[in-house]
C-alpha positions in Angstrom: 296.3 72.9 53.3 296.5 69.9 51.2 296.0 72.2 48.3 298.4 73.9 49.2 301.3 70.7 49.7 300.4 69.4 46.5 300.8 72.8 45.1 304.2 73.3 46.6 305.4 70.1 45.7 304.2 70.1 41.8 306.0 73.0 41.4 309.2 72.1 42.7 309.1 68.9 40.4 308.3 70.8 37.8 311.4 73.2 38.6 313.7 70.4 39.2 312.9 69.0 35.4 312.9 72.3 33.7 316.5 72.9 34.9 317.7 69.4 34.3 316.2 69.3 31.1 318.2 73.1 30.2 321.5 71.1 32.0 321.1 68.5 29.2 320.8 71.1 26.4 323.9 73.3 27.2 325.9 70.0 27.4 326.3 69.5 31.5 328.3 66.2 31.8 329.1 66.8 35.5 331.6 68.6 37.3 333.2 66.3 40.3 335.5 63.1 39.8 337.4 61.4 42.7 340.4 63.7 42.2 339.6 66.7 40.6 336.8 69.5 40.2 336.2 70.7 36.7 335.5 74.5 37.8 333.5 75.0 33.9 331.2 72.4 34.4 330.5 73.7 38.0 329.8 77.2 37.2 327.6 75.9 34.9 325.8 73.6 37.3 325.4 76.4 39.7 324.4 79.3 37.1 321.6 77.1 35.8 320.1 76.0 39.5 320.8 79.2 41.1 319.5 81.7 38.1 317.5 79.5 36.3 315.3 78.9 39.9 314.9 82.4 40.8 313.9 83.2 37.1 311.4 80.3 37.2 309.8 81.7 40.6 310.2 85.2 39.2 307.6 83.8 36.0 305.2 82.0 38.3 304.8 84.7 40.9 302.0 85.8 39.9 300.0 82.3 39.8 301.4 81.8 43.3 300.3 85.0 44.7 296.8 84.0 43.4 296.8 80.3 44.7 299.0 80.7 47.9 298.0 84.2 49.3 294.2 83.5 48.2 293.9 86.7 45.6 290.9 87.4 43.8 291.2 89.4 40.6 288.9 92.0 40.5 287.7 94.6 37.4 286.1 97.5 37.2 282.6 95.6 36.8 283.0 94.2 40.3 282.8 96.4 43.6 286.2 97.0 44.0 285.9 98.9 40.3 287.2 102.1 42.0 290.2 100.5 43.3 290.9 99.3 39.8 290.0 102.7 38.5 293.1 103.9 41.0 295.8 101.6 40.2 295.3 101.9 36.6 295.0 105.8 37.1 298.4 105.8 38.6 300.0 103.1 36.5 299.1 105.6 33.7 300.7 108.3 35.2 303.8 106.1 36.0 304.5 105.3 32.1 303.3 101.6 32.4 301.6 100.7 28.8 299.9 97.6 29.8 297.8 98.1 32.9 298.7 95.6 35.7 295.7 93.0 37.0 294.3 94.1 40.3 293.5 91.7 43.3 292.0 91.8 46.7 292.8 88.9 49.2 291.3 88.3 52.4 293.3 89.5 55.5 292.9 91.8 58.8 296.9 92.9 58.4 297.3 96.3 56.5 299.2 95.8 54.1 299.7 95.1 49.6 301.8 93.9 47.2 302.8 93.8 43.9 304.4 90.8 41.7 304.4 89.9 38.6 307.6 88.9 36.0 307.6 92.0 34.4 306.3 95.8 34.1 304.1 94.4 31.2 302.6 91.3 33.0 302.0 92.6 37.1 299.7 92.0 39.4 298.8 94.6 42.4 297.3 92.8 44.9 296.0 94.8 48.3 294.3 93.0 51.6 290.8 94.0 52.4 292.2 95.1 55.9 294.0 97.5 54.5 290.8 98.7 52.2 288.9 98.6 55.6 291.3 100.7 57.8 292.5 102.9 55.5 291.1 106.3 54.4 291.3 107.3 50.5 294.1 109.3 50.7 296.3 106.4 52.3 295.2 103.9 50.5 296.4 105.9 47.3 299.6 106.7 48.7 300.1 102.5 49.3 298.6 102.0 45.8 301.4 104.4 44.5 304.0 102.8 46.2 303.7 98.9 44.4 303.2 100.7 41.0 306.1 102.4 41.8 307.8 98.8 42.3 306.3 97.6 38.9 307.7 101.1 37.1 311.3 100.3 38.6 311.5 96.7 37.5 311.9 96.0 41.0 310.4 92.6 40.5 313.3 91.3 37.7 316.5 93.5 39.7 315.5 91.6 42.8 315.5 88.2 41.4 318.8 88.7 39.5 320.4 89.3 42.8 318.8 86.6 44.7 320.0 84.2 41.3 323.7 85.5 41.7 323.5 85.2 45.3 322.2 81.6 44.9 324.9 80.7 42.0 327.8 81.8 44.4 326.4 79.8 47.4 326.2 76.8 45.6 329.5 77.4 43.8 332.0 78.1 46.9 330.2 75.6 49.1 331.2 72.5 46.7 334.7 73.7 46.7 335.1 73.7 49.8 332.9 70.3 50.4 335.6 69.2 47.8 338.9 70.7 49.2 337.7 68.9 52.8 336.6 66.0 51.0 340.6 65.8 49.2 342.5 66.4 52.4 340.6 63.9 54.7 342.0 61.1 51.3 345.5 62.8 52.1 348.0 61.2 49.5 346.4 57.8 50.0 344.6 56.1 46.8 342.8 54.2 48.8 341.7 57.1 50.9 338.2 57.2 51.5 337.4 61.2 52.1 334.3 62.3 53.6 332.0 59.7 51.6 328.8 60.4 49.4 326.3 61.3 52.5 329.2 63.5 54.7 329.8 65.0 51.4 326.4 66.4 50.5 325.9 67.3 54.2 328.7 69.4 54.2 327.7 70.8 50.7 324.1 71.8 52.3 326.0 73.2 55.4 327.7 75.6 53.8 325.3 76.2 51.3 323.0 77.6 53.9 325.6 79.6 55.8 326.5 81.8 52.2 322.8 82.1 51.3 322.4 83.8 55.0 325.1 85.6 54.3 324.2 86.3 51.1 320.4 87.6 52.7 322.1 90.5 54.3 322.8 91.8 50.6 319.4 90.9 49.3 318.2 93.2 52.4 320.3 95.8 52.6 319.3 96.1 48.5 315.3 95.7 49.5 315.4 98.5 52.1 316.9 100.8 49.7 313.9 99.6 47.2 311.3 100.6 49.4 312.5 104.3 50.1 312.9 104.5 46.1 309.2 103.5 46.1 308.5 105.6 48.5 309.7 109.0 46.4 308.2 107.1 43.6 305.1 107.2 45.2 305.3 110.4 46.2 305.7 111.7 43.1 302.7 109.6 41.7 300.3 110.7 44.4 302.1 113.3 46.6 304.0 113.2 49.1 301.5 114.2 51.7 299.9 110.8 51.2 302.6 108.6 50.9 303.4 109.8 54.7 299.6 109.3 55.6 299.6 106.1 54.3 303.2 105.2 56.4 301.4 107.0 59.9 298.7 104.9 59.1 300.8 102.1 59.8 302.4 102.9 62.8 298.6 103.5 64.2 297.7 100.4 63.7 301.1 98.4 64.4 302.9 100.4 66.8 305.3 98.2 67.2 306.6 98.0 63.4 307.8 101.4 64.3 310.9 100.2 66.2 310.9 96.5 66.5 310.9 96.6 62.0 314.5 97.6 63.0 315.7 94.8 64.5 314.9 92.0 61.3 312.6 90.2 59.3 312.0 86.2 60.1 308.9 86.0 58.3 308.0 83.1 56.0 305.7 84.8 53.1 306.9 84.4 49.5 305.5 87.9 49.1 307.3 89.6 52.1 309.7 91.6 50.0 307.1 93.3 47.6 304.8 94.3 50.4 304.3 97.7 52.2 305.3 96.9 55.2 306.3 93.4 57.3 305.8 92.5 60.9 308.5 92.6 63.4 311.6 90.3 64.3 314.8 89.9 65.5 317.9 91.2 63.4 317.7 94.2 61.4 320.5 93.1 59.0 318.0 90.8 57.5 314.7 93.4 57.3 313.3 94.1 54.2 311.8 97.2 55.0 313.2 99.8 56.6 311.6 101.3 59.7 308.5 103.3 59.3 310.3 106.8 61.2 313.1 106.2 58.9 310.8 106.3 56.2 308.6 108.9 57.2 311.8 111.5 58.0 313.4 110.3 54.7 310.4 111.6 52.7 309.9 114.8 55.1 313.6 115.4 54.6 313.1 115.3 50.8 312.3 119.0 49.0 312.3 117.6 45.1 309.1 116.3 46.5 307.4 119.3 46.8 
């Protein structure tokens, strides 16, 4: 756990310097007087934080999928060399020229992902409880579906979303922070607005509200990724196994077949890049769509054949 903090906290300082340092280069000299908002300055401010984060996530994902989620890289001199064998068999087959690194990490959920800042540098990573409870023809069809996710890009299209969406949070919640801020001063000089503190509070208010808002997009874009992976992995491995693998899911978590339906609350960095996700409350904010959905989407499908 402590490994964990110090991790967390190292990279968020080293975040907060990169993009401070960038700010300096492109000539930031702040955006907010008393009296007025220089809109330039601001859309710069909040194209570097909210793009330039995302992008630096985006090019440490895989490090954090190793450190945080516990993955071991494996080759095909270990005893997961058939695995290996697999994912670089279908990576073949899906047009990738550099094979992605393979990992196995330590966890009774069924269940994989795959990460990585581009098609060229990946990672596939797959939970032994998945490799336990899941014949060889499902575990191909999951296998299909993340190199299906490297082959689209999936990783880089996600994260450009997630930067505009983070831009336009933090852009239209300092206007308005600064429009409440000028009408509490009225046409008084001396008028003291909403103050340092009740300005940032208000700033962090509604930059939380747009970037929930701004989730239901980042979903709805997600759950139209996974069927894509879906046909993709389909194509790579049939489609025969691709539904195995999906029924194989519902077996063992009957309730992801409806309650997937109603949301996604989960906390894991990886959550959007994985096969499935557990259960919650709203489906506007799922990731994945249900597993029927999935499975009659691919049944449905005759290019597939």
């Amino acid at each position: 756990m402590g490994k964990r903090i110090l991790l967390f906290l190292a990279t968020n300082i080293l975040v907060i310097i990169t993009l401070s340092t960038i700010l300096h280069l492109v000539g930031f000299t702040g955006f907010r007087a008393t009296n007025y908002i220089n809109y330039e300055q601001l859309a710069l401010f909040c194209l570097v934080w909210g793009m330039g984060g995302a992008f630096i996530s985006l090019l440490m994902s895989k490090m954090m999928a190793k450190w945080m989620m516990g993955v071991k890289i494996v080759d095909q001199r270990s005893e997961f060399s058939s695995l290996v064998q697999k994912i670089h068999a279908l990576a073949r087959k899906a047009g990738l020229t550099k094979m992605p690194e393979v990992g196995v990490y330590q966890s009774t959920d069924l269940n994989a992902f795959a990460t990585g800042p581009s098609k060229n540098n990946s990672l596939v990573a797959v939970s032994t409880g998945l490799l336990n409870k899941m014949n060889e023809d499902e575990v191909e069809g999951v296998l299909a579906h993340e190199i299906s996710h490297i082959a689209n890009g999936d990783m880089v299209t996600m994260t450009l979303l997630q930067g505009v969406i983070n831009a336009f949070a933090m852009f239209l919640a300092r206007i308005i922070a600064f429009a409440i801020d000028q009408a509490m001063r009225g046409d008084r000089d001396d008028g003291r607005g909403l103050g340092y503190f009740a300005y940032y509070i208000v700033v962090i208010l509604f930059e939380s509200v747009f970037l929930m808002l701004g989730s239901i997009v980042v979903a709805s874009f997600s759950r139209w990724r996974e069927f894509r992976a879906d046909y993709g992995s389909a194509k790579l491995a049939g489609k025969d196994k691709m539904i195995q693998a999906l029924q194989a899911l519902q077996r063992n978590y009957p309730q992801l077949a409806l309650a997937q339906s109603q949301g996604d609350n989960s906390k894991n960095a990886f959550k959007s890049m994985q096969i499935s996700d557990r259960p919650s409350w709203f489906a506007l904010f799922s990731s994945h769509p249900p597993l029927e959905a999935r499975i009659a989407a691919l049944r449905r499908s005759t290019t597939l054949l």
